[in-house]
C-alpha positions as CSV (number, residue, x, y, z in Angstrom):
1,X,0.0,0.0,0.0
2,X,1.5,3.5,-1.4
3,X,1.8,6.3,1.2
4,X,0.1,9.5,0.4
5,X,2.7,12.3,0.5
6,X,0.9,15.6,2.4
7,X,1.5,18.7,1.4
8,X,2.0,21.8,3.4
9,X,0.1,24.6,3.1
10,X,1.4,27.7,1.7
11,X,2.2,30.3,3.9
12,X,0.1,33.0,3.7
13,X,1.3,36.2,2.3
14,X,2.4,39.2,4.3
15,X,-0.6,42.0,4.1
16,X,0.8,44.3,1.8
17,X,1.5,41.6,-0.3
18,X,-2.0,40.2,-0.8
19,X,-4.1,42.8,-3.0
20,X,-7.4,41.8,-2.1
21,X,-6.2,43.0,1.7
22,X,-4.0,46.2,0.2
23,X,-7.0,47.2,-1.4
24,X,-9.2,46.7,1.6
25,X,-6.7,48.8,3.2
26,X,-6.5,51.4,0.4
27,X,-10.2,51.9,0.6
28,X,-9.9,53.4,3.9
29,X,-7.9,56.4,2.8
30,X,-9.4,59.8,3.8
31,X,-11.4,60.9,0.8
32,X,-9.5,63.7,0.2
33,X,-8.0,64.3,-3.6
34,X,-4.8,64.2,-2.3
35,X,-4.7,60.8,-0.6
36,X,-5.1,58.4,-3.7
37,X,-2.6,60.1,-5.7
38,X,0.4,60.1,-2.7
39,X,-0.3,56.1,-2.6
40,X,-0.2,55.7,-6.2
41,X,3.8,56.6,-5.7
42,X,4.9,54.2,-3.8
43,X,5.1,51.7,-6.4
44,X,3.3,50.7,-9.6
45,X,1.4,47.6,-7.8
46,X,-0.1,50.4,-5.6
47,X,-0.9,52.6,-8.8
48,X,-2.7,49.6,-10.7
49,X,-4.6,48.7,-7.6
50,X,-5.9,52.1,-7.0
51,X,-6.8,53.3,-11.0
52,X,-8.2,49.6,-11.7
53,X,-11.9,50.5,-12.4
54,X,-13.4,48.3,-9.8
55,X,-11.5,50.0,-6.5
56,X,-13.0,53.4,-8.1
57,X,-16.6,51.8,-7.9
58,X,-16.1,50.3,-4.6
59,X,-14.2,53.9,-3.0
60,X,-18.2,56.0,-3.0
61,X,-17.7,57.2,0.7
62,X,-18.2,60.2,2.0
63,X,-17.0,62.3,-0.9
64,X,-15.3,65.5,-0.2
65,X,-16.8,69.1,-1.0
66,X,-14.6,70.0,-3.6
67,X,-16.6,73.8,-4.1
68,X,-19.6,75.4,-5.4
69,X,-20.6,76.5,-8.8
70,X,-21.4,80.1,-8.6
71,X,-24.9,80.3,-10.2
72,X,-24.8,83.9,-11.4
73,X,-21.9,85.5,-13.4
74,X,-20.6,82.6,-15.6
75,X,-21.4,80.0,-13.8
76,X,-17.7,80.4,-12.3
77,X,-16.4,77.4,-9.2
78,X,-15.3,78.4,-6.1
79,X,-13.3,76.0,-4.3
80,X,-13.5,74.8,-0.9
81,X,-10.4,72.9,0.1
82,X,-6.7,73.6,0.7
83,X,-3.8,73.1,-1.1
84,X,-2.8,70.0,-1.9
85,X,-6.4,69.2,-1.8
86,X,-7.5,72.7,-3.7
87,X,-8.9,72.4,-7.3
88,X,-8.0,75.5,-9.3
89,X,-11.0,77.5,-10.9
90,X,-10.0,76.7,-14.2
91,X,-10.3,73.0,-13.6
92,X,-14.2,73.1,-14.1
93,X,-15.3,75.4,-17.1
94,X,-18.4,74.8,-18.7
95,X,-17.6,74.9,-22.9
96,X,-20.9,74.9,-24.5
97,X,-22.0,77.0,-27.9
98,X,-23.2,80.5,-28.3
99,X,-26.5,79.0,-29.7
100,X,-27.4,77.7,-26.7
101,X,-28.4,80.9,-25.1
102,X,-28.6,81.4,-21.3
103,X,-28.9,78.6,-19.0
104,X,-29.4,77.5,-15.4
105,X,-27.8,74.9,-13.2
106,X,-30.6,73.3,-11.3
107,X,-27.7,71.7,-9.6
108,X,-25.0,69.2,-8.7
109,X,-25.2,65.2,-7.4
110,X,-22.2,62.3,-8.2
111,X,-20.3,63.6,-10.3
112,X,-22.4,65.3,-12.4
113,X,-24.4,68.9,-13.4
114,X,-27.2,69.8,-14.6
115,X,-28.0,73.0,-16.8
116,X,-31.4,73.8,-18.2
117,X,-30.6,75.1,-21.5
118,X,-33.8,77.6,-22.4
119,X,-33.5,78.4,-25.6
120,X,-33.3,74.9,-27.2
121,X,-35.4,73.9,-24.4
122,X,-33.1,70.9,-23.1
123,X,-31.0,70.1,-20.2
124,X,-27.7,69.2,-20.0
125,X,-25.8,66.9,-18.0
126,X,-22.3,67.7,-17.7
127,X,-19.4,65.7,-16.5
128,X,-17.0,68.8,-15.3
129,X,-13.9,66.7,-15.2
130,X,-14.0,65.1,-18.7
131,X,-16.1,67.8,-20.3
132,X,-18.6,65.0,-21.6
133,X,-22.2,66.4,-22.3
134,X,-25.4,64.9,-22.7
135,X,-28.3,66.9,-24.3
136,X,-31.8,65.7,-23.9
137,X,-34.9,66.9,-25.1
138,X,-37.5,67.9,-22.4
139,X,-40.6,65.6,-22.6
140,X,-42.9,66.0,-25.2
141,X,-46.1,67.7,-24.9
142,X,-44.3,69.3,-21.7
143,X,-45.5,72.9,-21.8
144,X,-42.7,75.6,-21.2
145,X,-45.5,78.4,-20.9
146,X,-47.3,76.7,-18.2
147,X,-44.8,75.4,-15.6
148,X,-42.1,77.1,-13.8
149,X,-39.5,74.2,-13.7
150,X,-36.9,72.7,-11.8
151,X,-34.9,69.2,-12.1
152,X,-32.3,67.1,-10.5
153,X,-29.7,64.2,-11.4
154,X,-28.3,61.0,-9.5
155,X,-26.7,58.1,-9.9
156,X,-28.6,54.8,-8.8
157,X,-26.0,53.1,-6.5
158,X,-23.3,51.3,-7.7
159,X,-23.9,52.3,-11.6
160,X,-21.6,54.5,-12.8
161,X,-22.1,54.6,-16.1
162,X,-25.5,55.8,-16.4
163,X,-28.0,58.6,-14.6
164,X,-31.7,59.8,-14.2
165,X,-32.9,62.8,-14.7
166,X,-36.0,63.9,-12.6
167,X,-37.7,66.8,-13.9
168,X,-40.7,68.9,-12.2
169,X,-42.5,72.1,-12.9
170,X,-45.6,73.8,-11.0
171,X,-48.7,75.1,-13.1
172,X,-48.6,78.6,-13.8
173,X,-52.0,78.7,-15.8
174,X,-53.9,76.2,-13.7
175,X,-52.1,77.0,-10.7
176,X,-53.5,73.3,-9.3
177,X,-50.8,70.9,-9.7
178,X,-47.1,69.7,-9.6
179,X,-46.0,67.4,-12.2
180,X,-42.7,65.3,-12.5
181,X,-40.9,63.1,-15.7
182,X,-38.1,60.7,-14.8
183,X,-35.4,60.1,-18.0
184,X,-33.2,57.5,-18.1
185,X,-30.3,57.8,-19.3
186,X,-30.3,53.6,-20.2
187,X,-32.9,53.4,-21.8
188,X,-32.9,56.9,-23.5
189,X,-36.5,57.5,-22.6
190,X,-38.9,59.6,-20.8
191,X,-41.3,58.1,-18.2
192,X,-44.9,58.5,-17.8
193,X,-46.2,62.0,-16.5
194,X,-46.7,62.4,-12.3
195,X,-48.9,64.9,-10.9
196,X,-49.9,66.0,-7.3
197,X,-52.2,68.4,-6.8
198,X,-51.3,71.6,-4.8
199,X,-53.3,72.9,-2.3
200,X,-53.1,77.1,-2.7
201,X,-55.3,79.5,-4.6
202,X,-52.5,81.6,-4.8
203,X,-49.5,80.7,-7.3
204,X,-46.6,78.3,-6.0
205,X,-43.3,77.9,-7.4
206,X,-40.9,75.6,-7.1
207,X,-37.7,77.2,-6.1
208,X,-34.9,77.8,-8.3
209,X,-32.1,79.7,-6.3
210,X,-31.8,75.9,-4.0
211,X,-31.4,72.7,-5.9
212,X,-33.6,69.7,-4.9
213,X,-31.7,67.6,-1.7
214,X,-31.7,63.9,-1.7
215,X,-32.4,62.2,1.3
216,X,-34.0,58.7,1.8
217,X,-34.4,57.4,-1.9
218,X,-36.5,60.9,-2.3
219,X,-35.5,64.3,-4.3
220,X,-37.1,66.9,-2.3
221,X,-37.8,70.8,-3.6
222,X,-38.7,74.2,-1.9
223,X,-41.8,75.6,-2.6
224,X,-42.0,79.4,-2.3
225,X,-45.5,81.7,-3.0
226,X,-48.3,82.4,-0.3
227,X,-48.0,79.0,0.9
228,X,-45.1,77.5,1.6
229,X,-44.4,73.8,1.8
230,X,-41.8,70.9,0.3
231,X,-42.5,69.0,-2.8
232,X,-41.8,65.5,-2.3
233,X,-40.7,62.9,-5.3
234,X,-40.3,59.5,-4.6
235,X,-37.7,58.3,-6.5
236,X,-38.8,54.4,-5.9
237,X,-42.5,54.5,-5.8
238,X,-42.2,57.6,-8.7
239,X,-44.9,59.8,-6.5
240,X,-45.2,63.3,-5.8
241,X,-46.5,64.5,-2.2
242,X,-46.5,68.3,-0.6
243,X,-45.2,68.3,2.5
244,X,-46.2,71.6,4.5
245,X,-44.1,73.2,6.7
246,X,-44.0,72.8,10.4
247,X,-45.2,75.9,11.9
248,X,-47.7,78.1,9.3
249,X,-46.0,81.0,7.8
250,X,-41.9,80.8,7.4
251,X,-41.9,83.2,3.6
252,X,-40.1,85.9,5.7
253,X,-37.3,83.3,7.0
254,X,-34.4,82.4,5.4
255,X,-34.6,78.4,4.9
256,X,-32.6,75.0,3.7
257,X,-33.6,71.9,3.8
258,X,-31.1,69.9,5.0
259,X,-30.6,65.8,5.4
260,X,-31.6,64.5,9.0
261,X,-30.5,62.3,11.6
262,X,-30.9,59.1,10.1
263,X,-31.0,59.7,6.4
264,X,-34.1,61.5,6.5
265,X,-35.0,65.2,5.6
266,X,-34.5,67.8,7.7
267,X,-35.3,71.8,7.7
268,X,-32.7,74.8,8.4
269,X,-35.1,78.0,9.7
270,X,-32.3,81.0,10.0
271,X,-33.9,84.3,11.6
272,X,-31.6,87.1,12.4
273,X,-31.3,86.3,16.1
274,X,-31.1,82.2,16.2
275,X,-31.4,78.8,14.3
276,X,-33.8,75.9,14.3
277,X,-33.2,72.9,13.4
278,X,-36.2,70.6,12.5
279,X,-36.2,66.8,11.5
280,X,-39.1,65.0,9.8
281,X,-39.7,61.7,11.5
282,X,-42.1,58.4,11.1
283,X,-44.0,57.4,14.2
284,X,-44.8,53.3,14.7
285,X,-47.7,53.7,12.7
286,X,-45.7,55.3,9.4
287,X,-47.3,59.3,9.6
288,X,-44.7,61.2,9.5
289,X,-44.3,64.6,11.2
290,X,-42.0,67.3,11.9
291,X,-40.0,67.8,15.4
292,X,-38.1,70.3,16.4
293,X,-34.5,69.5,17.0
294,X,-32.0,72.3,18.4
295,X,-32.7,76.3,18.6
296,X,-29.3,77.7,18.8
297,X,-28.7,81.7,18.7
298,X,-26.6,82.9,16.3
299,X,-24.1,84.9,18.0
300,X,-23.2,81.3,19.3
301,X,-23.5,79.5,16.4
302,X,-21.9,81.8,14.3
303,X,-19.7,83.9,16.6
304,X,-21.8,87.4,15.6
305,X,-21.3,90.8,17.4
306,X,-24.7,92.5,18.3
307,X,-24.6,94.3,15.5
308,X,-23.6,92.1,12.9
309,X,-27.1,90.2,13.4
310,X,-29.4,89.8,10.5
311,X,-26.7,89.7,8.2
312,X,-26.9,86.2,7.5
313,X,-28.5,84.5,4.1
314,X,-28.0,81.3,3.1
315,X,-27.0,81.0,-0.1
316,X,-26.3,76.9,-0.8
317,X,-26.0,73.4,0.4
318,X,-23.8,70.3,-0.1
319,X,-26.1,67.5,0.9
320,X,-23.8,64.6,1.4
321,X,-21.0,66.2,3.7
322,X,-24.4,68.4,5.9
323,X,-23.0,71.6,5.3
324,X,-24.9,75.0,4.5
325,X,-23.0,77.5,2.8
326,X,-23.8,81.1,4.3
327,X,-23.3,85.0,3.7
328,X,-22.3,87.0,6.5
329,X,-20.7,90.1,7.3
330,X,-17.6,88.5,6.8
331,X,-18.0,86.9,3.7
332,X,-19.1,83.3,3.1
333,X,-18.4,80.8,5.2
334,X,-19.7,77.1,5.5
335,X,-21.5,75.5,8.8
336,X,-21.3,71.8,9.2
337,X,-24.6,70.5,10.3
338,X,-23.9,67.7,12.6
339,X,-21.0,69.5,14.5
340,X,-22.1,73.3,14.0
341,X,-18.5,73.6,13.0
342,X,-18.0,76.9,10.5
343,X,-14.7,77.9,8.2
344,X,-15.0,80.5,6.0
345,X,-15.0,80.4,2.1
346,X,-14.6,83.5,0.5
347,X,-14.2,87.0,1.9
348,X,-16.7,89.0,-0.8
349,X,-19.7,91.5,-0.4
350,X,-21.5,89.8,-3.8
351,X,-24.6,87.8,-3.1
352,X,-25.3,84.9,-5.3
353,X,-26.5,81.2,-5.2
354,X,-24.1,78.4,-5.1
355,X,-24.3,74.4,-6.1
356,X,-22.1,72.3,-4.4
357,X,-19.6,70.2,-6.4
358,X,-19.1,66.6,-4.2
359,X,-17.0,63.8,-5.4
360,X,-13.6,61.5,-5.2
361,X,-10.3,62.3,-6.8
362,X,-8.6,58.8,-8.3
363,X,-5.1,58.7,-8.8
364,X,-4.0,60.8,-11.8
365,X,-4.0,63.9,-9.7
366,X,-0.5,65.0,-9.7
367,X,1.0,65.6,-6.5
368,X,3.3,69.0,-7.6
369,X,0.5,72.1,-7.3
370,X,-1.1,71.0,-10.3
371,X,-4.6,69.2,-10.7
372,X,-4.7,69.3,-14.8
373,X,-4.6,65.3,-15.0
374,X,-6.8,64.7,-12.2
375,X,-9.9,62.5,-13.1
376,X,-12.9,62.3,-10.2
377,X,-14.3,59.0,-9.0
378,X,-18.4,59.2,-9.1
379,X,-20.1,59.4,-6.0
């Protein structure tokens, strides 16, 4: 009878030698632009691990706030973070023609912007890093002279490669109803139309100096007119729903909505002298309601002499790091939701709206000043 010869195992490799663990361990490098790019010189094993396509899809957390578009004047980028993490102004230019006429953002989300252009009555999506554009045609039968308009874009998780567009508009003839069109950007087509009715006699606008905020699987938009409230689109369930607002007449505050403990929405009311902050909650029975979370004054909150109160407007927000970008007497500065935490921006006296620009760097960002080669990763 033959003896079976055993074989030893083989030893197991040391950490950094074993990419499935490097990469584990690569993943959980601060999201700053600056971090992938100082391990991609260490070595070229390092490099290929950390451009491969499938580490960019799998490195989505907490994306950095790179700056805000400035709405007005050119549609210029302001940016938020320190050298070597600062991206230069010139780094995001939006190149489109003459023909186009004048356009809106209605906004930032992964990666991506989009621009209502009015005179060929499309929007845009733009990819500021590459410069790659995507023109779509607004639905048809959708009604320019009737609706004021707003619109969104995302990124279903994990899917990099293609978007939605979610566009709403409120009757300005009828003055009864909010509608909503989903486009897909994988199947090239518009959805079916959504409506909700809205409950004023008076006329109700969607807002269009703050982009819609995503929170829970739902896109969510300021109303402004007579009666204030929060449209509601389910991105899952494709309904629309008006929320109102928690007490009965806030037109004379300044206001954000902002994303709640627990993914939920929340609500930023800013008066001259203090700050509430209200969250929108579900009881055990699934009704929802609002609750009011902190009142904070704002010579705390935002370190103001007596007679620098009432200067304060708030003028954007960058939903996935919780931070409302405001104007003071000192210029713009940015308050962090969670940890009230404020650092200021930009010292200026202009007052203008801002969309907020979030996303990863991979690892062609050079590490010498410059950010010309620097590709984002899609959040």
């Amino acid at each position: 009878m033959s003896s079976l010869r055993r074989h030893d195992p083989s030893p197991a490799l040391p950490p950094l030698e074993d990419d499935d663990l490097l990469s584990e361990i690569l993943l959980r490098l601060p999201p700053q632009p600056s971090s992938l790019p100082r391990a991609s010189l260490v070595c070229k094993r390092w490099r290929g691990i950390v451009s491969d396509p499938g580490f960019c899809r799998r490195h989505r957390r907490n994306p950095p706030l790179l700056g805000f578009f400035q709405v007005d004047n050119g549609f210029s980028f302001v940016p938020s973070l320190k050298a070597p993490d600062r991206v230069s102004p010139e780094r995001f230019s939006l190149q489109h023609e003459d023909r186009d006429g004048h356009f809106v953002s209605f906004g930032c989300r992964h990666g991506l912007v989009l621009v209502f252009l009015g005179k060929r009555l499309e929007l845009l999506v733009w990819d500021p890093v590459t410069g790659e554009q995507h023109r779509i045609a607004f639905p048809p039968g959708f009604d320019m002279d009737e609706y004021s308009i707003s619109g969104a874009v995302l990124r279903s998780a994990g899917d990099v490669n293609h978007f939605q567009v979610a566009l709403v508009g409120s009757s300005e003839r009828q003055i009864t109803q909010a509608v909503a069109y989903v486009y897909s950007s994988e199947s090239g087509i518009w959805g079916i139309l959504i409506t909700t009715p809205l409950q004023s006699e008076d006329r109700t606008m969607i807002s269009m100096t703050q982009p819609a905020v995503l929170a829970g699987g739902s896109l969510y938009w300021l109303l402004a007119g007579s009666s204030v409230g929060i449209l509601e689109f389910d991105m899952d369930r494709q309904r629309l729903t008006v929320i109102p607002m928690p007490v009965n007449d806030l037109r004379f505050f300044q206001l954000s909505l902002i994303r709640a403990d627990g993914g939920g929405i929340g609500l930023l009311v800013l008066s001259g002298f203090s700050t509430q902050f209200w969250n929108r909650r579900a009881n055990s029975d699934g009704v929802a309601s609002w609750v009011l979370g902190r009142t904070i004054g704002n010579d705390q909150l935002l370190h103001l002499e007596a007679e620098e109160m009432g200067s304060q407007i708030i003028l954007g927000f960058a939903e996935e790091n919780n931070v409302v970008l405001l104007w003071t007497i000192d210029g713009l500065v940015m308050l962090q939701v969670e940890s009230l935490q404020f650092e200021k921006v930009l010292g200026t006296n202009i007052i203008t709206y801002y969309h907020s620009f979030e996303s990863v760097y991979t690892a062609e960002t050079s590490i010498g000043g410059g950010h010309d080669g620097a590709d984002l990763l899609y959040t």
